[in-house]
N, C-alpha and C positions, 0 to 999 in steps of 0.2 A: 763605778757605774758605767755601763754599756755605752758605745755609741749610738745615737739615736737616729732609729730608724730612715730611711733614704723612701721618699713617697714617688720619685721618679725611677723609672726603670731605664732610664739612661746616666751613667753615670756625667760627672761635671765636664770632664775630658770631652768622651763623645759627645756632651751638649754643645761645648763651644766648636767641634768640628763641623753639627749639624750647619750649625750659626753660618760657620763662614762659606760652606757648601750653598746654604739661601743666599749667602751677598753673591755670591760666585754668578750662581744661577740667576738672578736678578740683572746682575751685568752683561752675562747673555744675551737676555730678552733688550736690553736697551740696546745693546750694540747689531742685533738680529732688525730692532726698526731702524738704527742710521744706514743700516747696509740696504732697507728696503727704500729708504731715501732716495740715497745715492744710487741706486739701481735707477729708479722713475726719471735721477736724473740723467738718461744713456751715460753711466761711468761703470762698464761690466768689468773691465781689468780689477778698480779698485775693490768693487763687492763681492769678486773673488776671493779675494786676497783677505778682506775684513772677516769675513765667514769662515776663509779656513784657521786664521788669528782666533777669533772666536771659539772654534772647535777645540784647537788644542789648548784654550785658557780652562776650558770646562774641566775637559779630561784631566788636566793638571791640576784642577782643584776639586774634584771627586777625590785623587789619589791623596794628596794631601790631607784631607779631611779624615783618611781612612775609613772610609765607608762607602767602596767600590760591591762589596760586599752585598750591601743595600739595594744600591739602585740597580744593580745586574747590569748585563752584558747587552749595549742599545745597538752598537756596532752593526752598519752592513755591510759585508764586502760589496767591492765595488768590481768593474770588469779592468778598470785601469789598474788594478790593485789598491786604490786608495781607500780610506773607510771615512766615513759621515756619522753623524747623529741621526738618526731617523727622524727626530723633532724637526731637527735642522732640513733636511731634504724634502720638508714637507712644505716650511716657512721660506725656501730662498727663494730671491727674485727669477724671474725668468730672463735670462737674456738673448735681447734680440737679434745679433748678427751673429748667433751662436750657429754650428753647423753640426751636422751630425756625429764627426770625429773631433770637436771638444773637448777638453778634459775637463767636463764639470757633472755634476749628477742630476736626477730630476728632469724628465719630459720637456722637450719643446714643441710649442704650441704653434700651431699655424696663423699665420696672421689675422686673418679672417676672424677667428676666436677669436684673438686679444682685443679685436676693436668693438666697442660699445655700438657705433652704428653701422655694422656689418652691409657690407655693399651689396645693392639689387644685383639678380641676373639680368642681363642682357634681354631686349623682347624677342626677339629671336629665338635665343634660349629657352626664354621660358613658355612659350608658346609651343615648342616642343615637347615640350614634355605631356604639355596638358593634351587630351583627348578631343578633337573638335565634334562640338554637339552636332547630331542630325539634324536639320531643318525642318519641320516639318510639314513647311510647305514643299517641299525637295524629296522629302522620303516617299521612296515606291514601295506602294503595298506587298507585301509577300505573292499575292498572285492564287491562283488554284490550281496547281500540278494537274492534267491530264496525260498522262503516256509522259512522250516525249516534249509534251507543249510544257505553256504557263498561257491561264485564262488571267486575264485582269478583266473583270466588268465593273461598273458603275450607273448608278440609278437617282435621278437628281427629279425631283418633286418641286415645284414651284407655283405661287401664284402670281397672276399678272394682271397690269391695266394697259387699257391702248386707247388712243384717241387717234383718229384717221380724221384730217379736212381735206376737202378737195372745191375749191371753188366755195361758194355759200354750204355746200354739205357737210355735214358734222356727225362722225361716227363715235361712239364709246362702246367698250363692251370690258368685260373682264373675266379670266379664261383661268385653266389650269392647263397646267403643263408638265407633261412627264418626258424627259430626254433619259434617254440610256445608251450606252456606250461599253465597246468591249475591244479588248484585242489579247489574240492569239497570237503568242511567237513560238517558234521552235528553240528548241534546245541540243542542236545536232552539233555533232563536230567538223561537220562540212556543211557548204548551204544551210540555206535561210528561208521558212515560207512565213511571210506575217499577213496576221489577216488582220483587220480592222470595220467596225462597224459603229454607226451612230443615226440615230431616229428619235423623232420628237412625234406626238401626240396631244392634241391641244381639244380642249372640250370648253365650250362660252356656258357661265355661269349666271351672265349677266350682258344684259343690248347686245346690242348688231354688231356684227362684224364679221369679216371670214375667215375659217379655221385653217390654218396654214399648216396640214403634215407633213411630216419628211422621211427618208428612209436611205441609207447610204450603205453598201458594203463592197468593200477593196481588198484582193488578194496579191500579195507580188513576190514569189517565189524566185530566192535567188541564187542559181547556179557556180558555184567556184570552177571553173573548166582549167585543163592544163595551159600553157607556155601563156600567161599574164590576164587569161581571158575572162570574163564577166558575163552570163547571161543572168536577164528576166522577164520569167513570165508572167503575167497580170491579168486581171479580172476582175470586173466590177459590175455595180449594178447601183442604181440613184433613181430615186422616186422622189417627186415632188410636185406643190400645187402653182400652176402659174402666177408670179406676182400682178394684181391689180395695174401696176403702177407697170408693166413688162410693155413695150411697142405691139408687140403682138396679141397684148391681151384683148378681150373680147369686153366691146364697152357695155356696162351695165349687164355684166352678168352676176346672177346671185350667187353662180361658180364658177370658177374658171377652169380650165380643163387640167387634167392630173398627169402628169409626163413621167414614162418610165423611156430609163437609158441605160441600155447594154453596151458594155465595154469589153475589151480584147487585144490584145497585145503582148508585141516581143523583140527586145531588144539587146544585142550583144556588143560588147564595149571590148576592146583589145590594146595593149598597149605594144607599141614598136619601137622599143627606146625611146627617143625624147617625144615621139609620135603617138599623141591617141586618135585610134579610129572608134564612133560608134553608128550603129545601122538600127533603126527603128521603124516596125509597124504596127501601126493604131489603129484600129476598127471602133465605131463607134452607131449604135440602133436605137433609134428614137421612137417612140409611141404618143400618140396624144390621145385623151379620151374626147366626150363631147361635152362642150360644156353647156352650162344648165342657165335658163337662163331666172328674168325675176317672176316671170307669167307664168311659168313651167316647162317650156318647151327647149328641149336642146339644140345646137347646133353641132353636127358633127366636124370635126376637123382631122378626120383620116389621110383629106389632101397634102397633111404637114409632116407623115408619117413619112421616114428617109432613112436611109444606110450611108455613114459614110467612111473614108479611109483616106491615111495620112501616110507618108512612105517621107521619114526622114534620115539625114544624113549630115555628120560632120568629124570633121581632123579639127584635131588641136595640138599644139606644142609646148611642150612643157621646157617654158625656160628656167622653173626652179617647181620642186613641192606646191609651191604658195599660189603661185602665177601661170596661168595656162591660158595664152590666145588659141583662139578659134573662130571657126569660121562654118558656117551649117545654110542647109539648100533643105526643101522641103516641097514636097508635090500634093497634092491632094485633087481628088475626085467625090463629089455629091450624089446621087441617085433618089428621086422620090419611086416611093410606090406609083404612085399616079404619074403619066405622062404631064398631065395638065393639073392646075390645082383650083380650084372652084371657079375664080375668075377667068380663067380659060389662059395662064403664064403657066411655060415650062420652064423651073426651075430649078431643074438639075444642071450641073455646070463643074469647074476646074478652080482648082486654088493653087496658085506657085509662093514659093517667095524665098530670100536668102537673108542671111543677116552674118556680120561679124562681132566680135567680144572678146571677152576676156573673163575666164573662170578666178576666181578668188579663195586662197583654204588659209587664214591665218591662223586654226586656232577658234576660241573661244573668245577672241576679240571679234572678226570678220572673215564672215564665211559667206559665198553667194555667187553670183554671176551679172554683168553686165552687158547688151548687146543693142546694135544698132542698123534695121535693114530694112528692107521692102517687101511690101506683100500685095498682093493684088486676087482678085476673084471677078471670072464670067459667067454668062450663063449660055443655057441654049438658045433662048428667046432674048432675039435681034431687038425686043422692045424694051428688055432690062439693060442696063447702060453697067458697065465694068466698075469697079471699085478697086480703087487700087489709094494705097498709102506709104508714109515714110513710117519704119514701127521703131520705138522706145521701148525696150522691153528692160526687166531689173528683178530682181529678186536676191534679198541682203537682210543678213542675218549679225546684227553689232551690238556689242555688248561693251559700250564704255568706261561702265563700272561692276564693279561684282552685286550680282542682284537684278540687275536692270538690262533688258533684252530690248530692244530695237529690232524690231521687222518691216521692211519696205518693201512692196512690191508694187511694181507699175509691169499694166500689161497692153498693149494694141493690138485690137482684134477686129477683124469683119464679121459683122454679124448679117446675115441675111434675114429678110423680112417677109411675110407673107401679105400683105397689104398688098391690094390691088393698084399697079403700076409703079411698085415701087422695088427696085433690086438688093432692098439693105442700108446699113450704116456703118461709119468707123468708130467702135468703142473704145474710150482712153481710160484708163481706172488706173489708179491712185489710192492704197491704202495703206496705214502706217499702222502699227502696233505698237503700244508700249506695254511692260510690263516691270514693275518694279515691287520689289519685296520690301515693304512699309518695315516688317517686323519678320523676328520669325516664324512665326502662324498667318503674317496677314499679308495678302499681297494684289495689290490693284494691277489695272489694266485701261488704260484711255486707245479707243480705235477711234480714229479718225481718217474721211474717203471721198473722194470726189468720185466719179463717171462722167465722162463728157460723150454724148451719142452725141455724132457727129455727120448732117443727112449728107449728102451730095448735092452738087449748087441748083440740079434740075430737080430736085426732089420737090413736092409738095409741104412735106411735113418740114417741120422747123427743129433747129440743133434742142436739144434737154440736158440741162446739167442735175447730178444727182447729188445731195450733201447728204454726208452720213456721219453722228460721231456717236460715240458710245463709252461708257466707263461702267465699270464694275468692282467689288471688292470682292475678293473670295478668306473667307478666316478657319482656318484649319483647326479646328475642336481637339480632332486625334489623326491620327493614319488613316483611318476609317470613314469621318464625320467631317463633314465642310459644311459652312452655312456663307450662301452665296446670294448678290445683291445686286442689279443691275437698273441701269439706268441708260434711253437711247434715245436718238431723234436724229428724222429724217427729209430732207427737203426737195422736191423736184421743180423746177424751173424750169417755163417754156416761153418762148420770145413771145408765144399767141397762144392765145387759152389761158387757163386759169392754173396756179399753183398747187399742189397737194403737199400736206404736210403730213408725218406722223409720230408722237409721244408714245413711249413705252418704258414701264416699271415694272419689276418684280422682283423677291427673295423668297429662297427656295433652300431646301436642304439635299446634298448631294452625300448619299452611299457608297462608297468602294469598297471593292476585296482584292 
């Protein structure tokens, strides 16, 4: 009888070589995790060494087993000429003070990888990288190309309330208001003309009160000349209603009279090494209309119609970029149309005055000028008494944090007067600006301002202090679109007579292109 049949197709031989080939191979795998052990625990010499122990236990028991045949050829060359398991260069640890000429196989990994909580950048760093958002209270409109210009305009819509007290009197009224604004600049590759313009329009929807329009526009073309030189030429024009509450206004009138002022000028700047010189002359033409009164009848005030001109002068030294003292002299000349002005005073007359300071450029921190000097004004008529003062002048532009803009200006000025026996006043003004950006769409504004009219000790009329403060929010919708919000109040104080006071509110929506 035959031998019976064999159900496996490996004979008993090959079955116990597979056998020892699984122990083989199983001993691998145990000795592949102590060598990941001993890896984690920084010992890279030794899990060198286990690994390559390893490799050749295998290969030594594939050949053994005789069934190299089987598993085929796993071998990779290496560049050092050594060979691995592929298994194996896939399972061995990484070691960490390994360097690039090693003799071990498999990819080193950068630090950074290997750690679980991979370290931030720097803020520095990483703020560079990123894109900084536009502002939107900051971004300027693209503009409307003309030729060689860009038109920027703007159109702001508003409604308003006002309350006026003066003494026991009590005004309300509530108005609309249309303010629009434009500027034109060039776009030349030499020189500069920019024009600017802004006017209000105000219409009463409701009670008494008087409509106050305005109209402003300024041109100042500016010249780049050779060897350091600077000119500009200027031009203006300003329309406006006299304020109620103005020394000169006309008491109890149901209008006051409407003033246009023509402007002219030209002034050339030169530098001489550490030396600035600049030469400036101002021309300036006043109009008054007549004002209206509450019965109907007008009063003309043609008598207050005048030409006048300014011829100023100053050197400065420039001890660094930032710092420039100086020193400026200044002459001026009055002219009325009229010899005489209704009360039978000729009031055309001379203005001098000098002053010293110091210029300010730091930047975007403080930029401005400070100065300190004397002014005085005569007249023709022996019966107006001279004005003369010590002047406080300042104009400062600080910006102590990012966002936030500080403006100061203080100015002392002579103002002359058309009141019968009287030669004028010393006006001191004091206004402060803030401006800080809440958000990035929304950004307030607090002004607050004193004026001290200050008579002369022979005068009749008594000193007026003026309080003004005001705040506002402006919120930027788009580039386009502002919805704007204001709130103001105004105090005038006189040692004799009666106080006036006045409230104002509005919000409005403001248009740009």
């Amino acid at each position: 009888m035959g031998q019976p049949k064999q159900t496996s197709s490996v004979t008993p031989l090959r079955a116990m070589s597979r056998a020892v080939s699984f122990a083989a191979f199983g001993c691998l795998l145990l000795s592949q995790t102590a060598a990941f052990a001993q890896s984690a625990s920084s010992q890279p010499a030794n899990s060198r060494s286990a690994a390559s122990q390893d490799n050749r236990a295998t290969n030594n028991a594939a050949s053994a087993a005789g069934f190299d045949d089987e598993i085929g050829d796993t071998t990779t060359p290496q560049a050092d000429g050594a060979t691995a398991n592929a298994d194996n260069a896939q399972q061995r640890p990484v070691i960490p003070d390994a360097q690039a000429g090693d003799d071990i196989t498999g990819s080193i990994l950068d630090e950074d990888i290997r750690r679980l909580n991979t370290r931030e950048a720097p803020v520095d760093e990483a703020l560079s990288r990123r894109r900084a958002a536009e502002s939107a209270s900051t971004a300027e409109t693209p503009g409307i190309p003309i030729g060689t210009f860009v038109l920027r305009p703007s159109v702001t819509q508003s409604i308003n309330t006002e309350t006026t007290k003066d003494g026991n009197t009590t005004q309300r009224r509530a108005f609309l208001e249309t303010d629009a604004a434009a500027t034109l600049t060039s776009d030349w590759g030499r020189h500069q003309l920019t024009v600017t313009s802004e006017g209000a329009w105000q219409k009463n929807v409701s009670g008494e009160g008087e409509e106050q329009p305005s109209f402003k526009i300024n041109s100042d073309l500016r010249l780049d000349l050779p060897d350091d030189t600077t000119a500009h030429l200027i031009a203006g024009y300003n329309f406006y209603r006299e304020d109620t509450d103005d020394p000169d206004a006309i008491t109890n009138a149901a209008q006051q009279s409407d003033v246009q002022e023509f402007s002219a000028g030209a002034s050339v700047q030169r530098d001489f090494g550490i030396l600035r010189g600049t030469t400036a002359l101002a021309l300036t033409r006043s109009i008054y209309s007549d004002a209206k009164l509450s019965n109907g009848t007008t009063v003309s005030l043609s008598d207050r119609n005048q030409t006048a001109g300014t011829l100023r002068g100053r050197v400065g030294y420039e001890l660094s970029p930032a710092l420039i003292p100086f020193i400026e002299a200044n002459i001026g000349r009055t002219v009325y149309d009229e010899t005489q002005d209704s009360a039978g005073y000729e009031r055309s007359g001379h203005s001098y005055g000098a002053k010293a300071g110091v210029e300010v450029d730091l930047g975007e921190k403080l930029k401005g000028e400070v100065g300190v000097g004397y002014e005085m004004a005569d007249f023709e008529d022996s019966r107006l008494s001279s004005i003369d003062t010590a002047t406080l002048d300042a104009s400062l532009l600080w910006s102590p944090i990012r966002g936030t803009d500080v403006n100061l200006d203080l100015q002392t000025s002579i103002q002359p007067s058309t009141t019968a026996g009287e030669s004028g006043y010393v006006s001191h003004a004091l206004t402060t600006t803030v401006t800080h950006q809440l958000r990035d769409n929304l950004v307030g504004t607090m002004i607050g301002g004193v004026i001290w009219r200050d008579y002369p000790t022979d005068s009749t009329i008594n000193d007026e202090l003026v309080y003004t403060a005001a705040t506002g929010l402006t919120w930027n919708i788009n580039r386009y679109l502002d919805l704007t919000s204001t709130l103001g109040y105004e105090l005038t104080t006189r040692k004799e007579g009666t106080d006036s006071q006045q409230w104002r509110a509005g919000v409005g929506l403001k248009l740009k292109r």
